[in-house]
C-alpha positions as CSV (number, residue, x, y, z in Angstrom):
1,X,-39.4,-61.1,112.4
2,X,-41.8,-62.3,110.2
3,X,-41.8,-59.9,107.3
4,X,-37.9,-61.2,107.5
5,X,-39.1,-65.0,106.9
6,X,-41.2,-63.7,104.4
7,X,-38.8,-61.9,102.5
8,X,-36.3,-64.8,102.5
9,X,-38.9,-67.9,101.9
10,X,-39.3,-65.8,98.2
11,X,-36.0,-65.3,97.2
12,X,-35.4,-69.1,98.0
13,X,-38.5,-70.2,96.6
14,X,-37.9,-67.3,93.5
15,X,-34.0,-68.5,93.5
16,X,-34.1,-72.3,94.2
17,X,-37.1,-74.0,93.5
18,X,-38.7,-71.8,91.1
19,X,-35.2,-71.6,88.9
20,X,-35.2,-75.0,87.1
21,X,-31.3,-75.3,85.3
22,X,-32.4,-74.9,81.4
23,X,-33.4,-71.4,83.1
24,X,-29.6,-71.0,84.3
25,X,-28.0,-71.9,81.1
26,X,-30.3,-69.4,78.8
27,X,-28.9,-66.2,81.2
28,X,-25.5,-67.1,81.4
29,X,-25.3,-67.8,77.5
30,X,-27.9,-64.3,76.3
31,X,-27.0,-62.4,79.6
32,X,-28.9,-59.3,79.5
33,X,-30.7,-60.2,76.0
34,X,-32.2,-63.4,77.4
35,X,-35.9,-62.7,78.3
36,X,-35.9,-65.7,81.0
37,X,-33.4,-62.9,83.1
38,X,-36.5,-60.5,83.2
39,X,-38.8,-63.1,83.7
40,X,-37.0,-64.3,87.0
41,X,-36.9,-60.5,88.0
42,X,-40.5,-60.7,87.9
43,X,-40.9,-63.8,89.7
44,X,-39.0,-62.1,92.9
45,X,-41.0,-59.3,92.9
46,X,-44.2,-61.4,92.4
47,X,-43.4,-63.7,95.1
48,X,-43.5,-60.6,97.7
49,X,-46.3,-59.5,96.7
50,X,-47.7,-63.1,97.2
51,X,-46.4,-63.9,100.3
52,X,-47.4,-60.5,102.1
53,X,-51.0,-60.5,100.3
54,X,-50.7,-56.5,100.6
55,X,-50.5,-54.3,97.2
56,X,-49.2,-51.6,99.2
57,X,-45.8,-53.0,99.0
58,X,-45.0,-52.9,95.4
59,X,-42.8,-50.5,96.1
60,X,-40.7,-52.8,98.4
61,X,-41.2,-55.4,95.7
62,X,-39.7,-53.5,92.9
63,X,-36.7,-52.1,95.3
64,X,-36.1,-56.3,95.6
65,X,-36.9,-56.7,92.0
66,X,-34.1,-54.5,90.9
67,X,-31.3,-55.2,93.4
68,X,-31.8,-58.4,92.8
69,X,-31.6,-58.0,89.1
70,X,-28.1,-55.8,89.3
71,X,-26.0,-58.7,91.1
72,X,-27.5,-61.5,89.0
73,X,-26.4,-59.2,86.1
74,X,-23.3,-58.8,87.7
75,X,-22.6,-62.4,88.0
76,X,-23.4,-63.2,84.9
77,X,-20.8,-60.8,83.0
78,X,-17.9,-61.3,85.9
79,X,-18.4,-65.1,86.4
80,X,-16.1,-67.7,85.1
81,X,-16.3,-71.7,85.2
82,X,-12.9,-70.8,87.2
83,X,-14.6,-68.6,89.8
84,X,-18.3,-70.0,89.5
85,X,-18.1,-71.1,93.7
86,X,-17.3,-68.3,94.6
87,X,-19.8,-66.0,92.3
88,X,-22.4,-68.7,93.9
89,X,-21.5,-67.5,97.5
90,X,-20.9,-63.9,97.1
91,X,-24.4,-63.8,94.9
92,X,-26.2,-65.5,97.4
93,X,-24.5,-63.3,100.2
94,X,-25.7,-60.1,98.0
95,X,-29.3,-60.9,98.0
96,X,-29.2,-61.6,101.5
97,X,-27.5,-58.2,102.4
98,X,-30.1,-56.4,100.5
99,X,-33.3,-58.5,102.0
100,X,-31.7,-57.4,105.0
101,X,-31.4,-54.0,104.5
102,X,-34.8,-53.6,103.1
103,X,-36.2,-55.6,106.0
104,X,-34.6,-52.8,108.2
105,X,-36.1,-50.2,106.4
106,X,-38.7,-50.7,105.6
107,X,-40.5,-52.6,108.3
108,X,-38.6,-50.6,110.9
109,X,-37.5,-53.8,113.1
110,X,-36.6,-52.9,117.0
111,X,-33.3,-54.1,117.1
112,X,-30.8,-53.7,119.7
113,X,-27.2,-54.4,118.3
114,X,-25.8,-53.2,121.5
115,X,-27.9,-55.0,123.6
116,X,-26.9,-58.3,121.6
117,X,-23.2,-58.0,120.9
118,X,-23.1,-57.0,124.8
119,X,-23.7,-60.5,125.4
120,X,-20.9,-62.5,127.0
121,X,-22.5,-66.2,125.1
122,X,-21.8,-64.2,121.3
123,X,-18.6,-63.8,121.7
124,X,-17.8,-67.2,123.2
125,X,-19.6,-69.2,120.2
126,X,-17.6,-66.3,117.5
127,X,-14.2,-66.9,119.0
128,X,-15.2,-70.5,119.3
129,X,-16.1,-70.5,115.2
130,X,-13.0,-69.1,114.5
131,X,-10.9,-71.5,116.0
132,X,-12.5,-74.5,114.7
133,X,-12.6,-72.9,111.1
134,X,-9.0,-71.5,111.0
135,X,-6.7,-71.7,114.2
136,X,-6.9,-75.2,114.4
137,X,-6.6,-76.5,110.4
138,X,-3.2,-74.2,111.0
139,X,-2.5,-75.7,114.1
140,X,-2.7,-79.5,113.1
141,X,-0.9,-78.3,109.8
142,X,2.1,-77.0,112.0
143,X,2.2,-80.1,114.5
144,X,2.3,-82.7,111.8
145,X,4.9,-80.9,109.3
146,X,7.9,-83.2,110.5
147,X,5.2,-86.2,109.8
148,X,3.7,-84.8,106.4
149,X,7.8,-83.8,104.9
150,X,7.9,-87.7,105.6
151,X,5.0,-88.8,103.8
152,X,6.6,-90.3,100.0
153,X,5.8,-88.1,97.2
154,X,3.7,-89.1,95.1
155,X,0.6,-87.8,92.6
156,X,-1.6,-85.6,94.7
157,X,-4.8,-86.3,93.1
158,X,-6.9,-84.9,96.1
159,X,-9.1,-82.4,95.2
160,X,-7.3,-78.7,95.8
161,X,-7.9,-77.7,99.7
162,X,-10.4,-80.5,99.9
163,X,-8.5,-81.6,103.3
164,X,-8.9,-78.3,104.9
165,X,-12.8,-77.9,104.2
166,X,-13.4,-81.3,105.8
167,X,-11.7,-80.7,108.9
168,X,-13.6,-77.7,109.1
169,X,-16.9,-79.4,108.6
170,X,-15.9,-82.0,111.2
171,X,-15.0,-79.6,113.7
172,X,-17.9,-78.1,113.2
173,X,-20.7,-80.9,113.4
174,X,-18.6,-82.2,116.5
175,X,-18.9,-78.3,118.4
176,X,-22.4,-78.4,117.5
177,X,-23.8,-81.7,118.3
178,X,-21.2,-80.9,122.1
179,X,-23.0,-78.0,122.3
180,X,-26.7,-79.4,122.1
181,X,-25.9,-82.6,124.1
182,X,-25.9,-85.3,121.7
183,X,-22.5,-86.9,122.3
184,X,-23.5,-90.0,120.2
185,X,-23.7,-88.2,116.5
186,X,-19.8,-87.5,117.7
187,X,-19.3,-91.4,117.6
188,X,-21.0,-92.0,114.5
189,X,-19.4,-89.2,112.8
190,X,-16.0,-90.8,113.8
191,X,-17.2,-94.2,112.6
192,X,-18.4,-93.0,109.2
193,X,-15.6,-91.4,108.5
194,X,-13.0,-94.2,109.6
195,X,-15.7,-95.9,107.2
196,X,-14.7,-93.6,104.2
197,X,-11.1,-93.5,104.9
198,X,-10.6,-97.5,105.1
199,X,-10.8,-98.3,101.4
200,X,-8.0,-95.5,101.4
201,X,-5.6,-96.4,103.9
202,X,-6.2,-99.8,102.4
203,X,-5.4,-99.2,99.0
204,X,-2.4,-97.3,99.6
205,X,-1.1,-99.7,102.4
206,X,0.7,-97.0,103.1
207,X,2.1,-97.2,107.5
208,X,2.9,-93.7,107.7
209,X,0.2,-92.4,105.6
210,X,-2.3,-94.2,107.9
211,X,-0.7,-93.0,111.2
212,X,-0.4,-89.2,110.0
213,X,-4.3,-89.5,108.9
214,X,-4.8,-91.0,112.1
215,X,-3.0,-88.6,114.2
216,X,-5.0,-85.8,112.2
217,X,-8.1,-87.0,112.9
218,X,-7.6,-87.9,116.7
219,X,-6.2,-83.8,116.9
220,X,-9.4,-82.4,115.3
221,X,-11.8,-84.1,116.9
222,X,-10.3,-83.7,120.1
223,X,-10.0,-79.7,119.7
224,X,-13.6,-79.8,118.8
225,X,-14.2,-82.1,121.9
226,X,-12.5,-79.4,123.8
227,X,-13.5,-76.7,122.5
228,X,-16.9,-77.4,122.5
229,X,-16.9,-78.3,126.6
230,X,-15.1,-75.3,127.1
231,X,-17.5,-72.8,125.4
232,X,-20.6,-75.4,127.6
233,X,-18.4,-74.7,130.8
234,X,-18.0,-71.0,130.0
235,X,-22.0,-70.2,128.9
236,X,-23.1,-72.4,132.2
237,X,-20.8,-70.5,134.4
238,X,-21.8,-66.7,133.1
């Protein structure tokens, strides 16, 4: 597991902290012309070599080197300001994959994927995830439509599916801090965001606006709530 830490402490140190954003700006304007590109490359491969201390492994370190230099290529000639998010993600996941993969091979890990998806806890925390992140933003959505067709119309100037990734994120802090026992950070996340949402509600002085955000927020914190004792009831009860 630790040639796994290794592996991922350079690419965030190679990626992150060792990418200042002048660096950034020169690839995605000279793409495969700009000599910063190559010297990044180099970086990534250097950092392997420094954080294993072993020579041996310059072969893993140019394998790295040159996956790692096709998807940043790749990103740079496919990217767009509109799709820059999502580049981000997928880039990041792509460097992952392949630390992962050499990892594997290289280093020969015993894993036992059998062994682990076997386990009754994995599949209550994934089904969990997936209800916090999707079923229930879908579910609220579907039990305040009468509510929301009531709301007046007016100049949306939310940011586009900013409502959805918050309740995910709430949902998901609430789960997690259920899960690990600290029932308190549930309270204070409550309060701060009542905290955010009051110069809102206040603004607008809008009744039914402040009942359906209300209503909203009561739903998702309490399927988190739930949700979160459940999957504690379920894992002490295996």
């Amino acid at each position: 597991m630790i040639h796994l830490i290794k592996l991922l402490l350079a690419h965030l140190i190679g990626d992150f902290l060792l990418q200042p954003k002048p660096w950034l700006i020169d690839k995605e304007k000279n793409k495969l012309v700009s000599p910063i590109l190559y010297v990044h490359l180099l970086l990534h491969g250097g950092l392997v070599l420094l954080l294993f201390w072993d020579l041996k492994l310059w072969p893993l370190a140019l394998a790295l080197t040159v996956a790692h230099g096709l998807i940043d290529v790749a990103k740079l000639y496919f990217q767009r300001p509109s799709n820059r998010s999502k580049w981000f993600l997928a880039d990041q996941a792509l460097h992952i994959l392949t630390i992962l993969l050499a990892w594997y091979f290289w280093f020969k890990p015993t894993v036992n994927f059998q062994a682990f998806l076997s386990q009754p806890t994995v599949w209550i925390y994934l089904t969990a995830l997936v209800f916090l992140t999707f079923s229930a933003g879908i579910i609220i959505q579907v039990l305040l439509a009468n509510w929301s067709a009531k709301l007046a119309d007016g100049h949306d100037e939310s940011l586009a599916n900013a409502g959805k990734y918050i309740g995910m994120l709430e949902r998901l802090f609430v789960f997690l801090f259920i899960v690990s026992g600290h029932w308190e950070a549930v309270g204070f996340l409550l309060a701060a965001k009542s905290v955010f949402r009051f110069g809102d509600l206040k603004e607008s002085k809008d009744r039914k606006l402040t009942e359906y955000i209300l209503i909203g927020t009561l739903l998702s914190f309490g399927m988190a709530i739930l949700t979160g004792m459940t999957v504690q009831y379920l894992t002490n009860w295996i």
